[in-house]
DRENNUZA-37965 format. One record per residue (C-alpha): residue number from 1; z, x, y. Coordinates in steps of 0.05 Angstrom, whole numbers. Example, Ala and Ser with C-alpha at 12.3 -4.5 7.8 and 13.67 -1.06 7.14 Angstrom:
// residues 2
@vofi=1 z=156 x=246 y=-90
@vofi=2 z=143 x=273 y=-21
//
This chain:
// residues 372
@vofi=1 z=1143 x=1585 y=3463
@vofi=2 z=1191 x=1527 y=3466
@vofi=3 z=1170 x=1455 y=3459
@vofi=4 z=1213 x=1402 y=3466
@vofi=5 z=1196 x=1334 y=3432
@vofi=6 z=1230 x=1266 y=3465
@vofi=7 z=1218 x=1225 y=3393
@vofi=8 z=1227 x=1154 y=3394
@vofi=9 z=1270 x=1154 y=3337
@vofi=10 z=1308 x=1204 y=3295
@vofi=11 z=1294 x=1237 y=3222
@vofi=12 z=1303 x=1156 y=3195
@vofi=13 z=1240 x=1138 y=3237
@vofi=14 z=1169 x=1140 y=3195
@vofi=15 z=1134 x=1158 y=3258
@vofi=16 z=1184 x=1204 y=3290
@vofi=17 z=1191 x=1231 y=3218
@vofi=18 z=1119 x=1241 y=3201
@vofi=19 z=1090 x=1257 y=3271
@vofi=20 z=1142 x=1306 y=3293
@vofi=21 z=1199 x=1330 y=3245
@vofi=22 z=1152 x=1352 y=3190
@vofi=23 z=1124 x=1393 y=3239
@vofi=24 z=1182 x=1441 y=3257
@vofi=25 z=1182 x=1492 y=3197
@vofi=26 z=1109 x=1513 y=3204
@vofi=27 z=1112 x=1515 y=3283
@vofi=28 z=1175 x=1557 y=3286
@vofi=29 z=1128 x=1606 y=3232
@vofi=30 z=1084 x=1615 y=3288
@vofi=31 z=1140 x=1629 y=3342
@vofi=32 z=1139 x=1557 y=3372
@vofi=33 z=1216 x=1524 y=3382
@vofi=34 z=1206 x=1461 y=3372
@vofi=35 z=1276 x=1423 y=3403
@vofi=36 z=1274 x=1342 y=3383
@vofi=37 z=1312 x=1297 y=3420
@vofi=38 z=1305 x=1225 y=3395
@vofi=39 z=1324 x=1165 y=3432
@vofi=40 z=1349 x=1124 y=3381
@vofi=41 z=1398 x=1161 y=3331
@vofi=42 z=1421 x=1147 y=3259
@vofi=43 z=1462 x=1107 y=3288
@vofi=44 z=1413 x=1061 y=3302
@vofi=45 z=1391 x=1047 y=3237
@vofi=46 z=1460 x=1044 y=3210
@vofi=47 z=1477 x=991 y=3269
@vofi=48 z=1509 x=932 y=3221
@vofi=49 z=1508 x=876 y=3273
@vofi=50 z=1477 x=859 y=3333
@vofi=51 z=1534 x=879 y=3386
@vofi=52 z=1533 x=942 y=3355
@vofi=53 z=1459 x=955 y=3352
@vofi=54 z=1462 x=933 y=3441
@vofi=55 z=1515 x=982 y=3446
@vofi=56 z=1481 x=1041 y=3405
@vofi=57 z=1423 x=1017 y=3453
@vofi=58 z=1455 x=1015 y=3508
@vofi=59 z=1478 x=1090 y=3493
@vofi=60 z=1409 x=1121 y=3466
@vofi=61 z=1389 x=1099 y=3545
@vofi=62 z=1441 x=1132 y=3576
@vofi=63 z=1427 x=1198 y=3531
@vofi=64 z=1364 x=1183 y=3540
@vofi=65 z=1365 x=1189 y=3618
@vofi=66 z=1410 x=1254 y=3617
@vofi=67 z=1355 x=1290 y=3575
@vofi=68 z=1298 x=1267 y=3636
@vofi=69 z=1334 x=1293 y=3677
@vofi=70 z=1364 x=1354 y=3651
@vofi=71 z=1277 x=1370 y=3643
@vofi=72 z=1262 x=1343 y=3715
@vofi=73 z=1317 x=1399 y=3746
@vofi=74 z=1305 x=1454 y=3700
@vofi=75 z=1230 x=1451 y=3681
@vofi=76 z=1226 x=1522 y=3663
@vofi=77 z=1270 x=1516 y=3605
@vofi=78 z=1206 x=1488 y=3560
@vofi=79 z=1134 x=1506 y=3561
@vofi=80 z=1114 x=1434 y=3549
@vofi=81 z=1140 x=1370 y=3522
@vofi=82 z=1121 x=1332 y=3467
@vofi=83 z=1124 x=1250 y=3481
@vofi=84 z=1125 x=1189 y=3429
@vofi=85 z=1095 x=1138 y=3452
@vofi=86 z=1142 x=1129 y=3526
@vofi=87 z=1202 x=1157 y=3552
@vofi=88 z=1236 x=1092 y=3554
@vofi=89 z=1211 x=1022 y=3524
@vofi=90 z=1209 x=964 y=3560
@vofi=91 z=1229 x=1008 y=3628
@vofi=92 z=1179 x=1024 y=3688
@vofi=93 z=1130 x=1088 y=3687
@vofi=94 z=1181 x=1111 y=3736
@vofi=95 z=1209 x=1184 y=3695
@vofi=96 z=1128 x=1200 y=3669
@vofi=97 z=1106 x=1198 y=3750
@vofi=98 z=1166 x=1239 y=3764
@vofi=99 z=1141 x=1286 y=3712
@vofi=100 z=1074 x=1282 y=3738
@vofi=101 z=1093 x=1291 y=3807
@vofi=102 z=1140 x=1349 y=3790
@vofi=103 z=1081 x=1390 y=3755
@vofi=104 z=1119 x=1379 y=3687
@vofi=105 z=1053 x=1373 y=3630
@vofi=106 z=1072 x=1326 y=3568
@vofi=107 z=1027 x=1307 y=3512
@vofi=108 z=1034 x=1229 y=3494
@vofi=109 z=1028 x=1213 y=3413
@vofi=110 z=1001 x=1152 y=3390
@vofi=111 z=996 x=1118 y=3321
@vofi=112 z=1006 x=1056 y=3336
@vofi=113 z=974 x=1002 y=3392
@vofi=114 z=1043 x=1009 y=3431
@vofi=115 z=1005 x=987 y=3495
@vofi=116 z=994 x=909 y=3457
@vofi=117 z=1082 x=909 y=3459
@vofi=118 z=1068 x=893 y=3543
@vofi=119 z=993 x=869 y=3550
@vofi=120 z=1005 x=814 y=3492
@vofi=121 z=1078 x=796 y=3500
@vofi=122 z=1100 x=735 y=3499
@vofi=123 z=1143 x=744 y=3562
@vofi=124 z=1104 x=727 y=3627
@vofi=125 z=1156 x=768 y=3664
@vofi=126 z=1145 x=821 y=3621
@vofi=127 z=1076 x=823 y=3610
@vofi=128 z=1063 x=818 y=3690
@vofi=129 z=1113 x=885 y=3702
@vofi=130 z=1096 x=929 y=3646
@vofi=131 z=1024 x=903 y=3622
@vofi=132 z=997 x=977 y=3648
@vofi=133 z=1057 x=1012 y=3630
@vofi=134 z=1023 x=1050 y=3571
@vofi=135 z=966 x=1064 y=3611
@vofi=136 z=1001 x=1095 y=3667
@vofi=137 z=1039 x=1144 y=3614
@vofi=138 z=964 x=1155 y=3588
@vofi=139 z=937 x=1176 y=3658
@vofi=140 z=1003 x=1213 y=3683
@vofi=141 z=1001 x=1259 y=3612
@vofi=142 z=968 x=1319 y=3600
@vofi=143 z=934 x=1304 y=3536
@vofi=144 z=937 x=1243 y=3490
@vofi=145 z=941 x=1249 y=3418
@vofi=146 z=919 x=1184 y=3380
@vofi=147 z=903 x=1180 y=3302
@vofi=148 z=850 x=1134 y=3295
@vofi=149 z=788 x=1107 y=3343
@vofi=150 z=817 x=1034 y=3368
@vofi=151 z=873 x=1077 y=3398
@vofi=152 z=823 x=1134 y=3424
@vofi=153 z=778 x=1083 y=3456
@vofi=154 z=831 x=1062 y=3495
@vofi=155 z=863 x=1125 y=3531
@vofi=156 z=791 x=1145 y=3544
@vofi=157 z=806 x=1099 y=3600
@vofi=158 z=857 x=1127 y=3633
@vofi=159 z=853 x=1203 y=3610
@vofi=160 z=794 x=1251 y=3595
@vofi=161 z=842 x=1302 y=3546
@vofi=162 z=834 x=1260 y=3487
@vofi=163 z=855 x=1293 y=3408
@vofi=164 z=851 x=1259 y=3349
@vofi=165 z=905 x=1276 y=3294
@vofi=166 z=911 x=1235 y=3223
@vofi=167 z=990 x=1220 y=3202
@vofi=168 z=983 x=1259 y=3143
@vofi=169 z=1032 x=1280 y=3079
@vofi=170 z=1071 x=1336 y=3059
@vofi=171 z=1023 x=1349 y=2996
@vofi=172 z=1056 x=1403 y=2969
@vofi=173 z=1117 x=1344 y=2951
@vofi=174 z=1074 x=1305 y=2923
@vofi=175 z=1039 x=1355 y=2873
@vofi=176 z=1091 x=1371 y=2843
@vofi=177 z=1124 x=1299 y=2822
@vofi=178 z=1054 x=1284 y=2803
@vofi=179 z=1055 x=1342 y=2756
@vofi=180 z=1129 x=1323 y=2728
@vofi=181 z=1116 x=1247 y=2726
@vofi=182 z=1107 x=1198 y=2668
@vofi=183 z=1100 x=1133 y=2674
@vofi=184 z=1149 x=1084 y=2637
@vofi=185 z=1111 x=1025 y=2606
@vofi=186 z=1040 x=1044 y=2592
@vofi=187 z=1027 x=966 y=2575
@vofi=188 z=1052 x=939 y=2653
@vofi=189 z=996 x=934 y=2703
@vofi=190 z=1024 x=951 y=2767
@vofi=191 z=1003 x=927 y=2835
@vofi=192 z=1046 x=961 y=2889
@vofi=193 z=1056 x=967 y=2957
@vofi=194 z=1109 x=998 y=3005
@vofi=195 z=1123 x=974 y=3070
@vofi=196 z=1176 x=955 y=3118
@vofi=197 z=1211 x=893 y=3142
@vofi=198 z=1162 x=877 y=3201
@vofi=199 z=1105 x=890 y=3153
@vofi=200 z=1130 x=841 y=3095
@vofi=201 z=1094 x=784 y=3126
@vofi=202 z=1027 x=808 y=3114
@vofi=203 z=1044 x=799 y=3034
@vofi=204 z=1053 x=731 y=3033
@vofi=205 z=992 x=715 y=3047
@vofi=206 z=964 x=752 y=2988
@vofi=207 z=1016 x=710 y=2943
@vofi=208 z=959 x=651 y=2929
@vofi=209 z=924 x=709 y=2890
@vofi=210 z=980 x=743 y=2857
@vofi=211 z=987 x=676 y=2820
@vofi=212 z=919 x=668 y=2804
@vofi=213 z=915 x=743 y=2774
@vofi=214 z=989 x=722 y=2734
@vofi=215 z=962 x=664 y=2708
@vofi=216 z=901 x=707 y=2680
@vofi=217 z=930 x=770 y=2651
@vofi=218 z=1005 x=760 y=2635
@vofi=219 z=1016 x=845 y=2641
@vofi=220 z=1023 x=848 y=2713
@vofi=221 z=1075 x=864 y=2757
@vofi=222 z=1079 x=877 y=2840
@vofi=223 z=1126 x=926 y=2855
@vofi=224 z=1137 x=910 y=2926
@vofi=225 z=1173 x=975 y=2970
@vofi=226 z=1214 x=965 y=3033
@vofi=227 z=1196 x=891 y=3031
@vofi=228 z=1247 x=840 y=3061
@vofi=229 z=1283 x=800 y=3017
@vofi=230 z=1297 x=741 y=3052
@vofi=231 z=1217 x=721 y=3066
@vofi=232 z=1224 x=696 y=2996
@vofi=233 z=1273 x=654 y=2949
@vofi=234 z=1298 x=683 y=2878
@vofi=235 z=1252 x=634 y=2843
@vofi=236 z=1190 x=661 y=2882
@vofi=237 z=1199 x=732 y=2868
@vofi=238 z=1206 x=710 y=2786
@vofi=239 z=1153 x=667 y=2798
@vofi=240 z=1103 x=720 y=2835
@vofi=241 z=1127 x=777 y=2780
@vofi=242 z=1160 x=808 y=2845
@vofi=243 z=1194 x=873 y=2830
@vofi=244 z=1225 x=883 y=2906
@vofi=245 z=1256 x=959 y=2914
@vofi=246 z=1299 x=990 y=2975
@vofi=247 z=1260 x=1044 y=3005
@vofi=248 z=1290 x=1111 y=3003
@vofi=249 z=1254 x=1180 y=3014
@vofi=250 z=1280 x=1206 y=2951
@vofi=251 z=1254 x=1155 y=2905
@vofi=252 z=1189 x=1144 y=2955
@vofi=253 z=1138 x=1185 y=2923
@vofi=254 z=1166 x=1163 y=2852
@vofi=255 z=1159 x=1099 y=2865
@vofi=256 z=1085 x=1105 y=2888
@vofi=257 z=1061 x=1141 y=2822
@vofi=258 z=1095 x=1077 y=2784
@vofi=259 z=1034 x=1040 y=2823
@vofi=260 z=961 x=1035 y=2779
@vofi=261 z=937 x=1001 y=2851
@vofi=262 z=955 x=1007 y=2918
@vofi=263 z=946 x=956 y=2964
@vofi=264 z=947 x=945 y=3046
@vofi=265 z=936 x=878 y=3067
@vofi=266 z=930 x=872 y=3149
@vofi=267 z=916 x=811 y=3192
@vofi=268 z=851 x=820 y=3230
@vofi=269 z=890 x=827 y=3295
@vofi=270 z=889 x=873 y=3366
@vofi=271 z=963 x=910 y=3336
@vofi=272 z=930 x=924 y=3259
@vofi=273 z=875 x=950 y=3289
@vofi=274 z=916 x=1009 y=3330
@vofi=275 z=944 x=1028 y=3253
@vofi=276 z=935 x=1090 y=3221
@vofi=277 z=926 x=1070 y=3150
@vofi=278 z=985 x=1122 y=3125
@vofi=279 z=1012 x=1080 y=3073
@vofi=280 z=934 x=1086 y=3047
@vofi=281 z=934 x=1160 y=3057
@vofi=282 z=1001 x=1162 y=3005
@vofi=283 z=979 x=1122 y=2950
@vofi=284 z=907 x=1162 y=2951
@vofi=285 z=960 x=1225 y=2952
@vofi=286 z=988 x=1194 y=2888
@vofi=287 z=920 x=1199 y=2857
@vofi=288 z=916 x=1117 y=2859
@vofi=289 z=860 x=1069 y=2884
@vofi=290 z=874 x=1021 y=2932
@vofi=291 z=853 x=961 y=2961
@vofi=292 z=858 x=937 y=3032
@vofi=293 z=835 x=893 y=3088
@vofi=294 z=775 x=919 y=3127
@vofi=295 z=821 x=922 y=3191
@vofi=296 z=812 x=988 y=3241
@vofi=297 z=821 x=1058 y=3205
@vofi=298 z=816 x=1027 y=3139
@vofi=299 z=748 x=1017 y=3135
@vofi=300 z=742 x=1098 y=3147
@vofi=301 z=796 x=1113 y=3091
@vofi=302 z=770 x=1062 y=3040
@vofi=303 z=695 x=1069 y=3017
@vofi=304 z=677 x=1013 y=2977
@vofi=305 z=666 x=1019 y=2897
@vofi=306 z=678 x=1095 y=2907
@vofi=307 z=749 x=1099 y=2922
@vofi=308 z=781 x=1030 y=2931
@vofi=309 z=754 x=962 y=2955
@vofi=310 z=761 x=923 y=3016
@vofi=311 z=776 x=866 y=3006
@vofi=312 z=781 x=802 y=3072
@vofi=313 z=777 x=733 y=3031
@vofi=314 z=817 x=715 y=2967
@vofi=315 z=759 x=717 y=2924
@vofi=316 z=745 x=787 y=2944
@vofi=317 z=820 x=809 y=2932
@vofi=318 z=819 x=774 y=2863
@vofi=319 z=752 x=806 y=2844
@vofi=320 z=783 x=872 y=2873
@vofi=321 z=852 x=859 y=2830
@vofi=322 z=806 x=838 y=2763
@vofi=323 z=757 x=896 y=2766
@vofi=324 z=806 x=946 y=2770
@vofi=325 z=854 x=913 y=2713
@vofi=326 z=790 x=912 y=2669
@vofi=327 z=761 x=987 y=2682
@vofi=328 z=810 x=1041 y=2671
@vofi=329 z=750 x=1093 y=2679
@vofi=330 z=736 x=1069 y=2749
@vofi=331 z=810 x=1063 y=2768
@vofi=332 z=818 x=1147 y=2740
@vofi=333 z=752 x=1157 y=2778
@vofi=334 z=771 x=1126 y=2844
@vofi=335 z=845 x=1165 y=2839
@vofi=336 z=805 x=1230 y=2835
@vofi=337 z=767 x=1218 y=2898
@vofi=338 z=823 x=1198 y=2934
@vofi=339 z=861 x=1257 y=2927
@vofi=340 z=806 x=1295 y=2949
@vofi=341 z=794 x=1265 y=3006
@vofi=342 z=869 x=1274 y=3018
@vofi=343 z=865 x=1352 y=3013
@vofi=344 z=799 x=1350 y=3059
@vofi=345 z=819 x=1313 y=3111
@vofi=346 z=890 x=1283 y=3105
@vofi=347 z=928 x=1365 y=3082
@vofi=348 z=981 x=1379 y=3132
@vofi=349 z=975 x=1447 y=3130
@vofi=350 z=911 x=1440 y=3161
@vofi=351 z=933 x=1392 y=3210
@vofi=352 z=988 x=1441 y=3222
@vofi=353 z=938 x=1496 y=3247
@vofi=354 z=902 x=1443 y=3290
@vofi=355 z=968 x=1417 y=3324
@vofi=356 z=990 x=1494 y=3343
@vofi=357 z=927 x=1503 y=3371
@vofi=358 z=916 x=1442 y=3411
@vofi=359 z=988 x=1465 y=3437
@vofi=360 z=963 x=1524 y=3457
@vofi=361 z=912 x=1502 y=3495
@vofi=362 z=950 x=1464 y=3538
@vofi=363 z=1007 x=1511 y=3550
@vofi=364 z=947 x=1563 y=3567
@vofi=365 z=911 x=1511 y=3610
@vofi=366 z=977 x=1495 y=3651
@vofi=367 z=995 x=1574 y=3660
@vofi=368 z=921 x=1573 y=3691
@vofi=369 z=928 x=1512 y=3731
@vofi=370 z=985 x=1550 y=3754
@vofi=371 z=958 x=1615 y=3779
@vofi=372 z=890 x=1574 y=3817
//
């Protein structure tokens, strides 16, 4: 069977990286050749100015375009495509109703609220034109794969070939740095989180109770992972006990088992709500407790008092933050039922299994269609 897979990003990409590379080895055990074709390269990451980053743009469209069509004249080359989130961003539902009209079946991933990019921009211009893009690609797809339920409510919509699938971890990697790992300063309290640039801003807000827990118990540090620099001045990192570190997939899981919390602060928005809580899945892979905001899928991942907290004012992060510092047993406690719940329900093996046979069912459901 061969699959192609029109990412939106390359290896570099979290989602792409996550939702679709990670998944090649296992389906090519069970026969399926899965072909990816990102639309934004390497390159694209590696883009050091803005001119650049328009013309490496300007490019991945172009490519982008010659892949659509290459599939819209020769659509027996694949047995079904694999889409992230659109075909092109911030461009007309024009190439998914071709590939509707031309027979050509496509399942649409989710794991994100992509569709709030149009309905809630900014742009009038571009919120009138494309407000209904997403649900278009929804209703013109074959099946939609979302992770959590905000995301499921919504293509219920527009589509009646719904699937839910978790963004889940390689846990093999991480059992074995777990088993190899010792932890440097047995006296340092470690609050960590790991992140990206867009997702910085949700930190600051929490800084109000860093200082309060600094000014309590002089042990602490936050070591903060992926988070961007220039939100915050030199003295406010010392100040904070900030401990900012590059991301790197090498050093990811590493720097996760520094962590004796994990935390996931979200604003109680429309966008945090389409999340998949998969920074929440990693730490609980790590074997640590976590705190978060009771926004969307976190309230499913976090139980309260059994493996984490949630936490919404700064009283309840602070009591979160001090109960954990004082208890070691409940912090060990908490670690053990994470993981657990990781292997139950968050394992990609199993996932695996359940992807290759949702994949089967549509392939088998088209060949059908095809001989009515």
């Amino acid at each position: 069977m061969k699959v192609l897979a029109l990412t939106k990003y390359s290896y570099e990409g979290p989602s792409s990286r996550y939702r679709f590379y990670n998944y090649q080895k296992c389906f090519e055990q069970q026969n399926i050749q899965l072909t990816i074709k990102p639309l934004f390269s390497k390159n694209y990451f590696d883009a050091s100015n803005k001119i650049m980053k328009l013309f490496v743009v300007f490019l991945s469209y172009v490519c982008r375009m010659i892949w659509i069509f290459r599939v819209l004249l020769n659509k027996r080359n694949y047995d079904l495509l694999l889409v992230e989130y659109e075909l092109m961003p911030y461009f007309p539902v024009f190439f998914e109703y071709l590939f509707y009209k031309r027979g050509i079946k496509y399942i649409v991933d989710y794991d994100d609220a992509i569709f709030h990019k149009y309905d809630m921009h900014s742009n009038r211009l571009i919120h009138w034109f494309l407000k209904n893009k997403i649900a278009r690609v929804i209703q013109y797809a074959d099946t939609v794969i979302v992770c959590n339920p905000y995301l499921e409510s919504y293509a219920k919509r527009y589509n009646t070939y719904i699937f839910r699938l978790p963004t889940v971890i390689l846990l093999d990697r991480y059992k074995e740095e777990i088993a190899t790992y010792q932890k440097n300063n047995d006296n340092v309290f470690v609050i960590g989180w790991i992140g990206s640039r867009t997702t910085s801003v949700y930190i600051l807000e929490l800084l109000p109770v860093i200082e309060k827990f600094i000014d309590k118990y002089d042990n602490i540090r936050v070591d903060l992972v992926g988070f961007d620099r220039k939100l915050l001045t030199k003295d406010e990192i010392v100040k904070y006990h900030l401990n900012i570190i590059d991301w790197s997939e090498e050093d990811e899981i590493g720097n996760i088992l520094d962590f004796d919390i994990g935390i996931m602060p979200l604003h109680d928005d429309p966008w945090s709500k389409g999340k998949c809580g998969f920074k929440l899945v990693q730490y609980m892979s790590c074997k640590k407790p976590v705190i978060a905001s009771p926004v969307g899928i976190n309230n499913s991942l976090v139980k309260n008092g059994t493996n984490g907290f949630l936490a919404k004012s700064r009283e309840e992060w602070l009591l979160a933050f001090e109960t954990l510092y004082n208890d070691k047993a409940l912090r060990e406690k908490m670690a053990e039922n994470n993981f657990i719940k990781v292997e139950q329900e968050y394992n990609h093996s199993m996932n695996c299994e359940t992807y290759i046979g949702l994949i089967a069912s549509v392939v088998n459901r088209k060949m059908n269609e095809k001989k009515c």
